[in-house]
ZAFIMI-697787 format. One line per 2 residues: number of its first residue (from 1); for each residue x, y, z of C-alpha. Coordinates in Angstrom, 2 decimals, always signed. Example, Ala and Ser with C-alpha at 12.3 -4.5 7.8 and 13.67 -1.06 7.14 Angstrom:
# ZAFIMI-697787
1 = +12.30:-4.50:+7.80 | +13.67:-1.06:+7.14;
***
This chain:
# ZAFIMI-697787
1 = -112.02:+125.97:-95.56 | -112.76:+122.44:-97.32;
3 = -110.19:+121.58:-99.99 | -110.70:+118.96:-102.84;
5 = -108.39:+116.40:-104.89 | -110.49:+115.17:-107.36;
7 = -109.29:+111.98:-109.25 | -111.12:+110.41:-112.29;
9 = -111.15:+106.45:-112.44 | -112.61:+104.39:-115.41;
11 = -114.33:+102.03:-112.47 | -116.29:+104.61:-110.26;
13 = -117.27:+108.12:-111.67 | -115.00:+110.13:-109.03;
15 = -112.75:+109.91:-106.16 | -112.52:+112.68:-104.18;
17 = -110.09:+113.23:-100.85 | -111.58:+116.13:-98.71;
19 = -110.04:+117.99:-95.97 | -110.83:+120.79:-93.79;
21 = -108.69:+123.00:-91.68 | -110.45:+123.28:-88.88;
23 = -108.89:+122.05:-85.95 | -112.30:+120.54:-84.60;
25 = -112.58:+118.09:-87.29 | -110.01:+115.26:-86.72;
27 = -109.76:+112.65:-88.94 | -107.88:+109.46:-90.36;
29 = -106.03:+110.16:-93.98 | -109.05:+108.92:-95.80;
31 = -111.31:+109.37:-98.86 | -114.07:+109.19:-100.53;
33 = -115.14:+107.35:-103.70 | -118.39:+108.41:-105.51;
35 = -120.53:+106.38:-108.26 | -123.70:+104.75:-108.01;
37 = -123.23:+105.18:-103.97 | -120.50:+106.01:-102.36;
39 = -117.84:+104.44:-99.84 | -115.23:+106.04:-97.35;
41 = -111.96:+104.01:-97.69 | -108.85:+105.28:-94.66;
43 = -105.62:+105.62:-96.61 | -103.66:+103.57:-93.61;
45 = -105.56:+100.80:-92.50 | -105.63:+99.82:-88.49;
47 = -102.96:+97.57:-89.22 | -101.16:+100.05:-90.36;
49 = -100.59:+98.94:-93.46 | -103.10:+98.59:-96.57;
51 = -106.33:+101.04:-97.37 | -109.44:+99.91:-95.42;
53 = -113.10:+100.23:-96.22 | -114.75:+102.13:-93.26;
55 = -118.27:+102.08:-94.85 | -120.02:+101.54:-98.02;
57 = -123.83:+103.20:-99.17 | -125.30:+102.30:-102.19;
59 = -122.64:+100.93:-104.66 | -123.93:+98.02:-106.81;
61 = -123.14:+94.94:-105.82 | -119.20:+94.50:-103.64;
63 = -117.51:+94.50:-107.13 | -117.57:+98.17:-107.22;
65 = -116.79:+98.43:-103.37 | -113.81:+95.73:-104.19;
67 = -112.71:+97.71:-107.40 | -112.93:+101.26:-105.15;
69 = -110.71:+99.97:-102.58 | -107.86:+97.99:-104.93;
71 = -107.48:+101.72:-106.72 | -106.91:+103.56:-103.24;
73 = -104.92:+100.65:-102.68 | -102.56:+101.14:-105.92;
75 = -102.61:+104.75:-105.39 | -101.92:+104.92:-102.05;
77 = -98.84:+106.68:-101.91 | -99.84:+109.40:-103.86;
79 = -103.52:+110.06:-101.78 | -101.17:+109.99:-98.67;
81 = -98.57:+112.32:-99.84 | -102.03:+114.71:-100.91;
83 = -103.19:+114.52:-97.56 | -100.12:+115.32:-95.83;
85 = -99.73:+118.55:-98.56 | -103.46:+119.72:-97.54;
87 = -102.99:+118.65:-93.50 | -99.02:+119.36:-93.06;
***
């Protein structure tokens, strides 16, 4: 089963943190930010600390990939505490 958090942004048309609870698919707390592309941004970054960008496919330009990541970044409390409600 695939569960959703959609969040709305006035920078990027949607954010969206998926999950699935199959035990086959492990993954870093991450998401995913849709607009003109889309990018994949890890909630904890390898430092341990901030969000980090993990790939980016057709935004425009890096001010939307810059903007997509400072949001995560601002938010990043509440995406983690989302994940943890979805993963446990």
């Amino acid at each position: 089963m695939i569960g959703y958090i959609q969040l709305w942004s006035p920078y990027t048309e949607r954010m969206v943190c998926a999950s699935s609870s199959s035990q086959t698919i492990m993954s870093r707390p991450h998401v995913h930010v849709f607009g003109d592309g889309q990018v994949k941004i890890n909630l904890i970054g390898p430092d341990g600390g901030a969000p980090s960008l993990v790939w980016a496919q057709g935004m425009k330009g890096g001010n939307d990939v810059r903007r997509a990541v400072q949001i995560v970044q601002d938010q990043q409390e509440a995406f983690l505490a989302r994940w943890r409600e979805i993963h446990g």
